[in-house]
N, C-alpha and C positions, 0 to 999 in steps of 0.2 A: 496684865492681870496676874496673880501671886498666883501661886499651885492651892492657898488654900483659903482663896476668892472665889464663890460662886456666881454663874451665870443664874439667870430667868429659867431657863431650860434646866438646868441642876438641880435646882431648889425645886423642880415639879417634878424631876427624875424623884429626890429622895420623899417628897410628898407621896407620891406614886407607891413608892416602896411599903410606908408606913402606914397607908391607909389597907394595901393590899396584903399585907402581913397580918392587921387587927384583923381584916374579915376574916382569912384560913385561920387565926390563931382561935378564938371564939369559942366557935362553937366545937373544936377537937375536943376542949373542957367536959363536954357533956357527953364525948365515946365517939365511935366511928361515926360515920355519916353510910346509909343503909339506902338513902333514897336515892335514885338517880339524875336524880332535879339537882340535890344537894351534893352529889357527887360532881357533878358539871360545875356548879356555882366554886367548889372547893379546886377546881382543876384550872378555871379563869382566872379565880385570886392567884394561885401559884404560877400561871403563865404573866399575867400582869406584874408580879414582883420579878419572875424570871429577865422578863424585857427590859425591866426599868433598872436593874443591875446591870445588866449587861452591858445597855447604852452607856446608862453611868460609867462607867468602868473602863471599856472602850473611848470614852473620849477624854476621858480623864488622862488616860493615860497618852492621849494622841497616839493612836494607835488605829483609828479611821480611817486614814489616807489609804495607810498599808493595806487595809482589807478590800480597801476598795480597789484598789491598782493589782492585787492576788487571786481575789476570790469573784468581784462582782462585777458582772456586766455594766450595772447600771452605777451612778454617785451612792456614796452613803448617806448621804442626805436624801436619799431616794428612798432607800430599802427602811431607815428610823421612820421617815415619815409614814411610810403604810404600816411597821410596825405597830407605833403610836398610832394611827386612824382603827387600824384591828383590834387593838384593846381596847379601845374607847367603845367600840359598838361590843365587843363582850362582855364589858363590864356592865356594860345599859342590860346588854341579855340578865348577867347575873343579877341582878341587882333589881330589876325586873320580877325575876322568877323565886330570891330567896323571900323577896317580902311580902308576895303573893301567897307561895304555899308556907312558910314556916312562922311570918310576923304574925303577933296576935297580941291582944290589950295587955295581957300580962309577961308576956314573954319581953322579959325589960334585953337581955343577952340578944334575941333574936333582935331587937329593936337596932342596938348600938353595931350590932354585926351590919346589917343592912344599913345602916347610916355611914360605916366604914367605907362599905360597898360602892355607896352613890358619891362618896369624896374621892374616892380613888378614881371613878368613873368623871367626875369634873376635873377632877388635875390632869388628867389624860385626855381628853376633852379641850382644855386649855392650851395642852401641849403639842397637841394635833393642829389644832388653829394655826397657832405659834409657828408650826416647823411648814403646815403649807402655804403660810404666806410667802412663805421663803419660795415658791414656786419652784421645787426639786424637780428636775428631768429624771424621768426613769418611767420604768414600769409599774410601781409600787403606787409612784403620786397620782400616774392617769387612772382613768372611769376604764378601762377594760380590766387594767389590773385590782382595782377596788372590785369590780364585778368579778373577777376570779374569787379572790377572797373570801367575798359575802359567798361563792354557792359551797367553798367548803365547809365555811360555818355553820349556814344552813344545812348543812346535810351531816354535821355532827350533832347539832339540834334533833335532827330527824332520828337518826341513831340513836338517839338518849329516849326520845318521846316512842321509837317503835318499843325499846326493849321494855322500856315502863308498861306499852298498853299488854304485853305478854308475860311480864312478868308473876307468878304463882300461879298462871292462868292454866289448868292441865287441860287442852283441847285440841282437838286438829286444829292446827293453822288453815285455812284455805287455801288452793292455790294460787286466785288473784291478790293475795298478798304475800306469799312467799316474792312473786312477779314485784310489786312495790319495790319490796326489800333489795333483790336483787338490780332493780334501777338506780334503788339509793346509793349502792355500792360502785354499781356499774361507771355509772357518771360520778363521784368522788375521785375516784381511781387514777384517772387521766387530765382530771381539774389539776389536781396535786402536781401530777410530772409535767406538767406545762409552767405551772408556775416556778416550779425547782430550775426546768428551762429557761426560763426568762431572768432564772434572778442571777444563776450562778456559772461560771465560765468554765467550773470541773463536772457541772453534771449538766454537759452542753446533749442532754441525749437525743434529741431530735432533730444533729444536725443536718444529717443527712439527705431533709427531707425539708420542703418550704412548709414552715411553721404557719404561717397565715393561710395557706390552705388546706394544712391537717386541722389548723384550732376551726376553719370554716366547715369541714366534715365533721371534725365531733362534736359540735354546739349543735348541728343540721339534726344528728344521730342523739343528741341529748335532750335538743326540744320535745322530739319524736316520742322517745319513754318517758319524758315527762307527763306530755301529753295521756298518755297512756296509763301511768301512775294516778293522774289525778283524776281522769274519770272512774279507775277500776277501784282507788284503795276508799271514798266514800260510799261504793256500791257495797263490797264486802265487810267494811270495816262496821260500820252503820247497820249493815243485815244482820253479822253476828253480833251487836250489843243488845242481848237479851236481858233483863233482871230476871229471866225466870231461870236460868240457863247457868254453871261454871262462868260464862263468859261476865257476869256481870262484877265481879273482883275487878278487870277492867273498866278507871275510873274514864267518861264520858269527854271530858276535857282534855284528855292524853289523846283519845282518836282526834278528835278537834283541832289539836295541834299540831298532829300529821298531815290533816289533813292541810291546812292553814300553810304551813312549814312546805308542800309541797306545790302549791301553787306560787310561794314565793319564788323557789327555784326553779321553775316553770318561767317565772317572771326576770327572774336574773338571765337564765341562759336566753330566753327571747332576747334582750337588751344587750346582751351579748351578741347573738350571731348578727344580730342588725350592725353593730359597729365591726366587725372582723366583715362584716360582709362590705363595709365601708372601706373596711381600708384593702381589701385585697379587690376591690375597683381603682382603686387608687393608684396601687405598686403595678396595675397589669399594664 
């Protein structure tokens, strides 16, 4: 193949690029982005173009091997592949959420944006198929590692959809939802250093220590506030939505979401300790 011969995978690398460039490009036209829904959807598109260069670029230049014999525990065909499956489910997120709140019959910009949206979201889509049929060993391609990933998205969703329901809201917070918050965090936190664990062989930080029986303690400790979160935050969140009250500038659909968004993660991390709980039966 020439240096300037495209594969299958390139041509959905630069598809990728350009679809996800029109979306952030768009709507900057019309001024910053104010809402926090739209601030997420504009942080997707630029992680989606981020990825889709980068691959590009990197293997363009064969420049893969190296990274992966330096940097990564796992193949790079490993670490691309959950890349590309992660933007695909972001993109769905964005793409989802800008057509919901900002598409409208006349808004012809909002239309073409969120159609950029949904192609970028099928070319990444495509290109996910594509790279695991190739069935890549790693951490990235398996379901424990896909389930890492979904609970930090989920819980940057959460972040986005708490700040929104607080947002101009001047009220005491309650304290079984300051409680939420601090679980949203809590469990993000350690989701993150597990996975930096698993992917890279310079921030090996938990070597110390057997990794399948720390990740089987914090999933145990993370169902636990889950648990915890999702009966406490539609007790409070639901009690203070008054129309009569400040609280009502918090729109109804934002606690909804939290709430929603937390029971997923509830659902991930269950789906999780069941499989670490699988395999650290396994290794005993």
């Amino acid at each position: 193949m020439s240096p300037c011969s495209l594969s299958l995978g390139q041509g959905l690398r630069i598809l990728e690029m350009v679809f996800c460039a029109l979306a952030f490009i768009i709507p900057m036209f019309r001024g910053s982005m104010s809402s926090p829904y739209g601030i997420w959807c504009e942080f997707v598109w630029v992680f989606g173009l981020v990825v889709a260069v980068v691959i590009f670029v990197i293997e363009k230049c064969l420049v893969d091997k190296l990274i992966e014999i330096l940097v990564l525990k796992h193949t790079w065909d490993d670490l691309s592949c959950g890349l590309t499956l992660l933007s695909s489910i972001m993109l769905l997120s964005a793409s989802l959420i800008y057509s919901t709140v900002f598409v409208c019959s006349t808004c012809i910009a909002d239309m073409i944006c969120a159609s950029a949206s949904i192609l970028a979201c099928v070319a990444y889509v495509l290109d996910g198929v594509k790279l695991k049929l190739k069935c890549p060993e790693g951490y990235l391609s398996r379901i424990r590692g896909v389930l890492r990933f979904m609970q930090a998205f989920v819980a940057c969703l959460l972040f986005t959809a708490v700040y929104t329901c607080f947002k101009g809201v001047e009220i005491r917070v309650p304290g079984g939802l300051i409680w939420c918050i601090l679980v949203y965090v809590v469990c993000f936190l350690p989701t993150v250093v597990v996975i930096l664990t698993h992917l890279q062989k310079c921030v090996n930080l938990l070597k110390c220590f057997d990794l399948n029986k720390l990740e089987l303690v914090f999933d145990a400790v993370a169902v636990a506030l889950y648990v915890s979160a999702a009966i406490i935050w539609p007790v409070f969140g639901y009690k203070n939505y008054k129309r009569d009250s400040k609280f009502h500038e918090t729109r109804i659909h934002d606690i909804n979401l939290v709430t929603i968004m937390t029971y997923v993660n509830l659902g991930l991390y269950i789906a999780d300790l069941v499989l670490t709980l699988i395999v650290y039966c396994k290794n005993k």
